[in-house]
N, C-alpha and C positions, 0 to 999 in steps of 0.2 A: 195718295188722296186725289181725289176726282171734285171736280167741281160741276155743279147742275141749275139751271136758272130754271121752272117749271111753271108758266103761263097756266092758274087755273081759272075754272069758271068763275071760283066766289069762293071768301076769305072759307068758311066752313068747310071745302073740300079740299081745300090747303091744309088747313089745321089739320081735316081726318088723315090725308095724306100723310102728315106729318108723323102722326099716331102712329099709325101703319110702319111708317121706317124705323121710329121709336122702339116700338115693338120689337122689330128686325133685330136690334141691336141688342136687344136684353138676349135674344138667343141666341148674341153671336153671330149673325145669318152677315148682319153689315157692322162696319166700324163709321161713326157718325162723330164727326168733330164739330160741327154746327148746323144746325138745322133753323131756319129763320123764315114768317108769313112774311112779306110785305105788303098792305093795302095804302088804299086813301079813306081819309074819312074828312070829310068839311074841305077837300082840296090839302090836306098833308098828308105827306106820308109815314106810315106807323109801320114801327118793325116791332114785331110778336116774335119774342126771338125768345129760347127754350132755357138759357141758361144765361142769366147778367154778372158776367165776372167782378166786375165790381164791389154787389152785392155778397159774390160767394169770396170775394176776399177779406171783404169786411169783418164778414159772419166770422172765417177761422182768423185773421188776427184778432179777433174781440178773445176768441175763447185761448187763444195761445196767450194772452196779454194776461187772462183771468187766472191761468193756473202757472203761469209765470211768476207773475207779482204776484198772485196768492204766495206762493212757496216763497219766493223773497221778504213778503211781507210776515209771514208766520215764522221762518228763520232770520230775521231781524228785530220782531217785534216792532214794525213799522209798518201798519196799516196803509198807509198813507204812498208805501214804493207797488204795492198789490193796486191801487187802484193809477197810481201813475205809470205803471206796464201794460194795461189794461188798454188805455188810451192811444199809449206809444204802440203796442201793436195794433190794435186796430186801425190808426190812421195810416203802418205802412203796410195793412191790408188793404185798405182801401188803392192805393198809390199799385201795390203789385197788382189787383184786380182791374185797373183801367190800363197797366201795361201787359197783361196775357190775353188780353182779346186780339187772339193771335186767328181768329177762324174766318169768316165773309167778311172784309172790306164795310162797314155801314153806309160810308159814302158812296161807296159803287153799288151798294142794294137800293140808296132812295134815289141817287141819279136812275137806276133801271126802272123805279118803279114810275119815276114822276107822268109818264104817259098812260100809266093804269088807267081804264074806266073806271066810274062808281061802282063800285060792287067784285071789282075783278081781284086777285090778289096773287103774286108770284112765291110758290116755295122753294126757297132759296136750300140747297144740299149741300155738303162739304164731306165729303169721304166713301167710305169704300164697301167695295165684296168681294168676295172670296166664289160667288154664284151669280153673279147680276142677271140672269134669266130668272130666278126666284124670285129677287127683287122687282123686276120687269112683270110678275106673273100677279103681284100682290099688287102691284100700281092700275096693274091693266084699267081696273074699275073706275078709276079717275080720269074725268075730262081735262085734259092738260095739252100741252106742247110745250118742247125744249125752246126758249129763246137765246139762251145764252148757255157756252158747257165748254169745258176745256177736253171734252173727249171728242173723237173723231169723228168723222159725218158718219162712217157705216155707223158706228153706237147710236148717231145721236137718229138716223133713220130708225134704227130696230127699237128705240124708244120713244118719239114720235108715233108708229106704226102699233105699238102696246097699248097708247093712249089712245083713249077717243081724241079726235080732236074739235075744237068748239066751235 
């Protein structure tokens, strides 16, 4: 997995950009383990980030809890152990959902972003390809530059060089 910090013009061609990798991924072209905008808006900084673990842990302990303790509670004739599994899983989905955000750092995407101008916003990337010239060919149309990347200078020149820059 590759890390990419991308300096855009404004939150909206972040996001489009962001689509654009999304994309990627549905066809395979990239493997994307987090993809996150960061702007400011009133002086903080806001992460639009694609996927809140959290919440996706919540959502399946709630339904493992619901057909848990359903079944418990239909093979006990106690109503009452269906809806206290229910509970029980979902609060240790919750608890697994704020321990698997396993992908950007939060604190190191608003410490990056806190120098943003009004209107600027960086799209934060976490993962890979199998073609990063493809990738590189579909980004081209976006005003950006690399600020931050754990890939090498040559890469991070040849994508800079793809990008307009602002």
């Amino acid at each position: 997995m590759n890390f990419v910090a991308i300096l855009m013009k404004d939150v909206e061609a972040a996001r489009a950009a962001r689509r654009e990798v999304a994309g990627m991924t549905r066809k395979a072209l990239v493997q994307l383990e987090d993809a996150v905008v960061a702007y400011t808006e009133d002086g903080n900084v806001k992460l639009d980030q694609t996927v809140n673990l959290t919440t996706a842990g919540t959502l399946g302990g709630l339904w493992v809890g619901v057909v848990v303790g359903g079944a418990l509670g239909l093979l006990t004739g106690n109503p009452a152990l269906g809806l206290a599994g229910a509970l029980a899983s979902t609060a240790s989905g919750v608890a697994a959902g704020q321990f698997m955000d396993e992908g950007i750092s939060d604190e190191m995407m608003k410490k990056t972003s806190r120098s943003l101008k009004e209107g600027q916003a960086i799209l934060f990337l976490l993962g890979g390809s199998d073609n990063p010239q493809l990738v590189l060919d579909k980004l081209s149309h976006f005003e950006g530059e690399v600020i931050q990347s754990d890939l090498s200078d040559e890469v991070v020149h040849k994508v800079n060089e793809a990008l307009k820059q602002l």
